[in-house]
N, C-alpha and C positions, 0 to 999 in steps of 0.2 A: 598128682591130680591135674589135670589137663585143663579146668574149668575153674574159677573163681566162685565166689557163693553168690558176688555181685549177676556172674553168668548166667549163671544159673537162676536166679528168681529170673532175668530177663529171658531167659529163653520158656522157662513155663509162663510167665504171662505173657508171653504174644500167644503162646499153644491156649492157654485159658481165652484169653480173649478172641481169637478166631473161633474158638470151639464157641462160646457164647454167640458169638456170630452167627453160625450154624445153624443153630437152636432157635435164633429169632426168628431164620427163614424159614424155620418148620413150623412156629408158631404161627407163622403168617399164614402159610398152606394151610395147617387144619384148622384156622383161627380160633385159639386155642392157649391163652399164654399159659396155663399147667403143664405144657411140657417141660417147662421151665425145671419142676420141680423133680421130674424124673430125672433129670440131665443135672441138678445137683451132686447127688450121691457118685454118679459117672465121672463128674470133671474132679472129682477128690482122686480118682482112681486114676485118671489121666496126668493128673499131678505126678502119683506116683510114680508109675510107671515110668513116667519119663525121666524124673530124677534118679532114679537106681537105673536105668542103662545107661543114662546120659555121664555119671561118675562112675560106672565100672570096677566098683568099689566089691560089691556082691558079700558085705561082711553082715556074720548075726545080724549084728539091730539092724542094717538097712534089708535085710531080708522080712525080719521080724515087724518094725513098721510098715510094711510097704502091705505084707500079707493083712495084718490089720486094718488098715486102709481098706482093701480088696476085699474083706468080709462085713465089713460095714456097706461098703456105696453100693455092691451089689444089692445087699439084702432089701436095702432103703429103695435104689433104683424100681426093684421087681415089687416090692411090698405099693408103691404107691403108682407103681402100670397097674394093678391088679386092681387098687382101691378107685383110682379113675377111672379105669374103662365101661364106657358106656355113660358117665355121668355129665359131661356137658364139662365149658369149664367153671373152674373153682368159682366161690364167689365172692375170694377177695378179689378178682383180676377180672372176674365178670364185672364187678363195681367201679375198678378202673375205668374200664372200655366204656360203660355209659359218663361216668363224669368228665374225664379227659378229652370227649367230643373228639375233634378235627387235631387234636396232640396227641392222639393215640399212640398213633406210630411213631412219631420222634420219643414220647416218654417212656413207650413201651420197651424201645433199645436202650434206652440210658438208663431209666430207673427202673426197670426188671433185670432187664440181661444183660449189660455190662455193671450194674453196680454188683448184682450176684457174682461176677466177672471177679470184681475188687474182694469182695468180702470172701470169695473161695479160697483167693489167691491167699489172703492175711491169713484165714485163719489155719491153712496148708501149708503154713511156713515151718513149724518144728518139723514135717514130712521133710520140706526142701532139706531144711537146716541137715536134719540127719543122714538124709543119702549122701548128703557132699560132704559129711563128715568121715573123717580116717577110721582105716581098721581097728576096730578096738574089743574089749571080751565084755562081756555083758553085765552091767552093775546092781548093785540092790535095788538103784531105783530106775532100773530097765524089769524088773521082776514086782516092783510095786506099783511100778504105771501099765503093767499087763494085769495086775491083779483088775484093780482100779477102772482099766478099759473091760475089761469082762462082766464087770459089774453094771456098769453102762450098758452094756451091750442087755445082756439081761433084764435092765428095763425098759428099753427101747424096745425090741425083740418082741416080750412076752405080753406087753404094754400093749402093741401095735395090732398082734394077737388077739388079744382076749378083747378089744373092741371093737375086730373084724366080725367075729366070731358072736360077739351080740348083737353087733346090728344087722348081720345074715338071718335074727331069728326073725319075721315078722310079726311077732307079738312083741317087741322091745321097739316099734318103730314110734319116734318121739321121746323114748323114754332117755334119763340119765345111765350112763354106766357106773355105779355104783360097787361092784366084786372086784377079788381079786387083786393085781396092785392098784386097779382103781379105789382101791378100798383108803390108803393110806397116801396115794398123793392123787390129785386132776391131772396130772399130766407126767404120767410115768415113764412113756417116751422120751418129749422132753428134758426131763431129767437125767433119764439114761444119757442122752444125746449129749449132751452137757461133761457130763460123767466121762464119757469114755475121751474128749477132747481134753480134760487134766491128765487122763492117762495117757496119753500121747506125749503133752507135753513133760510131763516125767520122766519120758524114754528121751526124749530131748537136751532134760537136763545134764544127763551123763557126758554133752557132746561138746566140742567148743563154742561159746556163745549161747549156750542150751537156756540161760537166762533171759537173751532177748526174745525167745517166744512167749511169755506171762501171757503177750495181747491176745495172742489166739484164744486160748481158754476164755479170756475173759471175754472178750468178744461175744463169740458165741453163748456164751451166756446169758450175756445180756443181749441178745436178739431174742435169743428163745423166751426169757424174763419175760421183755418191755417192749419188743416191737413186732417180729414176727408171728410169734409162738403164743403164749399163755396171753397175754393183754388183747393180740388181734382177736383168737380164736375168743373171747369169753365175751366175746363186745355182742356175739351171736345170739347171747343166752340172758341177756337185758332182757328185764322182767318174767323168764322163766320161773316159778316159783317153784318147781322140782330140783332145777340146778340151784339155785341161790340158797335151798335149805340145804342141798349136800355140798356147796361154799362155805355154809360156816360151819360143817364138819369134820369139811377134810382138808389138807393143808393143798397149797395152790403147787406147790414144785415141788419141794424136800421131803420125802417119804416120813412118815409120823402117824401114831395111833391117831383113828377120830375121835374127835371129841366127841362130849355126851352133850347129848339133848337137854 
């Protein structure tokens, strides 16, 4: 193997962080910082990509995470061009842009698009970890962290789905989504999303070092948990009294029966 593993994370974060560069200057053009969030799903696949030609390794699991990768960021990528277009931008980053005043621009590069920079890079690391690992045959828990990621994938997926698909109705406009796996957690996406990065790092674990990736899983977890995900988005729905009865029915992350009235 011609690359170190040290190489190797340095070589995908200067590619992550030029690529977030990129992003910023586009953001700038459509002023706009939701592209941001298109170009998430992308730079995981960027990651990939370039650690499996960059070790020339071309073995099972580095085929097998890589393609995983590649069916996650695209989906994600196109699911949320589709969900923004036409909408203005978001209105956590619309919120930014008035608060931050005359620090727009400087905050906007640091604390949008190179911390997303950082945080791709961490949580893409059993991806690095595993393409730069050696040829090896594929283990129990290369086949339970596939189960694992499809299950994830499956809430994310159908999740994403089925609350495109209600709010398209214009008689549901205002309303909660309530069906479906809405039914059993508020944030089945989420969850999924969650879900499928333990499965990842399970393919991981078969590899050398496969235990310094914990962070990633947890990470992302706990962004989707406590800062990005579930806590940002519910800050919306303060004093909704539709959402807040189907808050205390239905569990906030971890899929479970609702409760009774």
């Amino acid at each position: 193997m011609s690359f170190s593993l040290v190489d190797t994370i340095l070589y995908s974060a200067a590619v992550v962080f030029a690529y977030m560069a990129v992003v910023f200057v586009v953001a700038l053009f459509k002023k706009d910082n939701s592209v941001v969030d298109i170009a998430w799903g992308l730079g995981f696949i960027l990651v990939a990509l370039l650690t499996f030609f960059l070790e020339r390794e071309f073995a099972v699991r580095h085929i097998l995470v890589t393609v995983l990768v590649l069916i996650w960021g695209t989906r994600l990528a196109m699911h949320i061009f589709i969900r923004n277009k036409g909408r203005g931008e978001d209105f956590r980053y619309a919120q930014w842009r008035r608060e931050w005043g005359k620090w727009f621009l400087l905050r906007s590069f640091f604390q949008i698009f190179m911390l997303q920079g950082l945080l791709l890079l961490v949580i893409a690391y059993p991806v690095i970890l595993t393409n730069h690992s050696r040829k090896e045959g594929i283990s129990y828990l290369d086949l339970v962290g596939v189960v694992l990621w499809v299950t994830g994938f499956f809430f994310e997926a159908v999740g994403d789905f089925q609350l495109s698909r209600f709010k398209k109705d214009a008689g549901n406009k205002g309303k909660i989504m309530r069906s479906g796996l809405w039914k059993y957690t508020r944030h089945p996406n989420y969850f999924g999303e969650a879900v499928m990065w333990w499965g990842v790092f399970l393919i991981a674990l078969s590899v050398n070092l496969g235990w310094t990736a914990i962070f990633s899983p947890i990470l992302i977890t706990f962004l989707l948990l406590r800062v990005s995900g579930v806590t940002m988005l519910e800050k919306k729905y303060v004093g909704n009294d539709e959402f807040e009865a189907y808050a205390k029915r239905t569990s906030a992350f971890f899929p479970w029966f609702p409760r009774k009235d």
